[in-house]
LOMI-91521 format. One record per residue (C-alpha): residue in one letter; x, z, y. Coordinates in Angstrom, 1 decimal. Layout:
# residues N
  code      px      pz      py
     a       X       Z       Y
...
This chain:
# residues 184
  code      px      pz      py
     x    40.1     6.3   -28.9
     x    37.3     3.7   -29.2
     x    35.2     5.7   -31.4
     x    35.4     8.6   -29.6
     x    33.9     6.5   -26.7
     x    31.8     5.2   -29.2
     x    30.2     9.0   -30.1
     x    30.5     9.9   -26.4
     x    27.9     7.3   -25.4
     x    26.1     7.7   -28.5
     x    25.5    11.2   -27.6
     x    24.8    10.5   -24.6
     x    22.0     8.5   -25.5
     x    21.0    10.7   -27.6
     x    20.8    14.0   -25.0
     x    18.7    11.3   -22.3
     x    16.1    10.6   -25.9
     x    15.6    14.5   -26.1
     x    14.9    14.8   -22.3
     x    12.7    12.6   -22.6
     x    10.8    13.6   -25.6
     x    10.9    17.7   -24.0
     x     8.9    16.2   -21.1
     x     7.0    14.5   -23.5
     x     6.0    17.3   -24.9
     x     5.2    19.5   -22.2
     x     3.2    16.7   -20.2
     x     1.1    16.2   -23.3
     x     0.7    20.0   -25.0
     x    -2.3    20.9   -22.8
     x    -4.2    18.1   -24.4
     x    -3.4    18.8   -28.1
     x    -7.3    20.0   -28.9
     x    -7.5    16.0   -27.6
     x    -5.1    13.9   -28.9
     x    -3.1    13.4   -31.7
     x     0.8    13.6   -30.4
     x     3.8    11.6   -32.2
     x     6.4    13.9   -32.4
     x     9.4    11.2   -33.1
     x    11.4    10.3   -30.7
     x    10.7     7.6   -27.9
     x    13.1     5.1   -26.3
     x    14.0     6.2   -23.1
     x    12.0     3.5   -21.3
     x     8.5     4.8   -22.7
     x     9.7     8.5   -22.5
     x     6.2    10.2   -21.8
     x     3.9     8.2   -24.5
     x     4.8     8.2   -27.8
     x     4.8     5.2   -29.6
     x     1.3     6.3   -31.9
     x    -0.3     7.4   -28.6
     x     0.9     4.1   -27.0
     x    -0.7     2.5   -29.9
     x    -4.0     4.6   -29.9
     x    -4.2     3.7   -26.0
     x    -4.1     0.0   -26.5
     x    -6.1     0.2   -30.0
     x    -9.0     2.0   -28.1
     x    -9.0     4.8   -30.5
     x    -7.6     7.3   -27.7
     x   -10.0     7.4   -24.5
     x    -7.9     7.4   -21.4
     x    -9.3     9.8   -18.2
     x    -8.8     9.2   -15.0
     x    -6.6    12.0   -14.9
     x    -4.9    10.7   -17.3
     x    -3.3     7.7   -15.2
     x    -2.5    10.2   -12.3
     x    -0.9    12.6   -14.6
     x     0.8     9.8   -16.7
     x     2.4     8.6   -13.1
     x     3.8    11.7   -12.0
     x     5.3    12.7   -14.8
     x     7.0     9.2   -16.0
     x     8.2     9.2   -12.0
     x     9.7    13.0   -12.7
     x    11.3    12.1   -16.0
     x    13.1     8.7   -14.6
     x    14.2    10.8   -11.4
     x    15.8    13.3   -14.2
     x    17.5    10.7   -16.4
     x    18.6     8.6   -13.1
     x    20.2    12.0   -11.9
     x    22.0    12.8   -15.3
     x    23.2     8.8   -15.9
     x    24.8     9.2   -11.7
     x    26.3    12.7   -12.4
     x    27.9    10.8   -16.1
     x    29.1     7.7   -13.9
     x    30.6    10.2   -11.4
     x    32.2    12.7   -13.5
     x    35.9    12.6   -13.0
     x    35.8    13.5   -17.4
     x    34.3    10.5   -18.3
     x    36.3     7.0   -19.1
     x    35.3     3.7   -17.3
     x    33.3     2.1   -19.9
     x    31.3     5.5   -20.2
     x    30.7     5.7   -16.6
     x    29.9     1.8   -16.2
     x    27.4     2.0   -19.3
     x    25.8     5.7   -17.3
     x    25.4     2.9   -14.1
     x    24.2     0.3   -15.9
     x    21.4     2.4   -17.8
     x    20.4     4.1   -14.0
     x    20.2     0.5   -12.5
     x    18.3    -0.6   -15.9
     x    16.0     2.7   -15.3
     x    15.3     1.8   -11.7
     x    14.4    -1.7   -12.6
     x    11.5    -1.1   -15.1
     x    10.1     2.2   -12.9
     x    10.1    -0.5    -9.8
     x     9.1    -3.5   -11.9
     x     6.1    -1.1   -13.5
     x     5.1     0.2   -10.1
     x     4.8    -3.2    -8.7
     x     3.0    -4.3   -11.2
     x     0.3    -1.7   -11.4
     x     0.1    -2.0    -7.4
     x    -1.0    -5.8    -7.8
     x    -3.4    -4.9   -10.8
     x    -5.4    -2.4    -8.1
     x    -4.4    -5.0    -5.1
     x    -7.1    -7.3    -7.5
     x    -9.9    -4.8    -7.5
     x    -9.1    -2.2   -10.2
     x    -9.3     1.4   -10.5
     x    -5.8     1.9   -11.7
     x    -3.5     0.6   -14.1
     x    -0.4     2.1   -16.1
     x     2.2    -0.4   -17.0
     x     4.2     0.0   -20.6
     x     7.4    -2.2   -20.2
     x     9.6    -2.8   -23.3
     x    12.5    -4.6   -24.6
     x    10.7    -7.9   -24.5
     x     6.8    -6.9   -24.3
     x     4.3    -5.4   -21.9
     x     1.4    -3.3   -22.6
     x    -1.5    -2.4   -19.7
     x    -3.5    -0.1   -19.5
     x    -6.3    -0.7   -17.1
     x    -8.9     1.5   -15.7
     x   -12.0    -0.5   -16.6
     x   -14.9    -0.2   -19.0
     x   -14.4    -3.9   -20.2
     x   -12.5    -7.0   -18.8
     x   -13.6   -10.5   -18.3
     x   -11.3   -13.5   -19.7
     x    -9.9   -14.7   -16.2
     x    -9.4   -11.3   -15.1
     x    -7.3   -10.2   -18.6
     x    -5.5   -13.8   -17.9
     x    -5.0   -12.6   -13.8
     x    -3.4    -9.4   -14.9
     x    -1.2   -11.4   -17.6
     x     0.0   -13.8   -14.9
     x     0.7   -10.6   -12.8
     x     3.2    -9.3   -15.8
     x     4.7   -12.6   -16.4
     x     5.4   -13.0   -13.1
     x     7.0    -9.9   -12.8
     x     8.9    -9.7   -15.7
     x     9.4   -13.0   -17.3
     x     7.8   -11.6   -20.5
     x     5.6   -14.5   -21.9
     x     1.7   -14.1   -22.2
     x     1.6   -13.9   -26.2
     x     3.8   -10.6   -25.8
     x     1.6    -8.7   -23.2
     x    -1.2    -6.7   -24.1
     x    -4.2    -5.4   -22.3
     x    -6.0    -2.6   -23.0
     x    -9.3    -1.2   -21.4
     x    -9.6     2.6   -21.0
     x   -12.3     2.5   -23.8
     x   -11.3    -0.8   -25.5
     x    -8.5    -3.1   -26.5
     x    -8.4    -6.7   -25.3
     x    -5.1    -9.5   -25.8
């Protein structure tokens, strides 16, 4: 009984992964003549960028549009409203057992956390002066992405204080990125 649980979650997982990566790859198949796409899976927190383009964002090697952080927004706001919807109709069904349903809530509530944490976030960054900003949060590190040519020293350390503050994630395990460069 506790294995079948087990697979039951497992698969579960598993079917929120391949949503995720589906609206992966429709969000990023009109810039393919761009961009270089990882097709592996992503964890279900950084659904819409792949872990390569992730990197290729913060590495400077991937240019990042403006379009790009409106686009990025939408879609990672459409995907979590998706796999919120799915994890509520889990923790509802009358199929389900109680430890499948509580783990369904506990991965919406987790969900809603890091969209509201990341949206915060990025609200603060522009609050200071910036463009934009999209906000990467991980199991236990950060990565920004901010909509400027280059970043001073206080202002990288401004936007780290922002992101600890926010998520209790210390200041060696956030990165900043430019939309053209990498800084830490």
């Amino acid at each position: 009984m506790k294995r079948s649980k087990n697979l039951m979650v497992l698969g579960l997982v598993v079917v929120l992964v391949f949503v995720g990566y589906l609206n992966f790859q429709m969000f990023f198949k009109k810039d393919t003549d761009t961009a270089q796409v990882n097709t592996e899976e992503a964890p279900i927190n950084a659904e819409l960028v792949s872990s390569e383009t992730e990197n290729e964002i913060m590495t400077g090697n991937m240019a990042v549009t403006d379009e790009f952080f409106v686009d990025y927004k939408i879609e990672r706001d459409q995907s979590r409203s998706q796999h919120v919807a799915m994890l509520e109709e889990i923790s509802k069904s009358e199929d389900g057992d109680k430890e499948t349903k509580n783990l369904a809530q506990q991965e919406a509530i987790s969900l809603v956390k890091i969209s509201e944490q990341e949206m915060v976030i990025e609200n603060l960054i522009r609050s200071k002066g910036f463009n934009d900003a999209i906000v990467f949060i991980h199991d236990g590190y950060v990565n920004v992405v901010v909509d400027a040519e280059q970043l001073t020293t206080a202002q990288a350390a401004q936007i780290q204080n922002i992101v600890n503050k926010e998520t209790s994630v210390t200041i060696d395990k956030i990165s900043i990125a430019t939309n053209t460069s990498s800084a830490k």
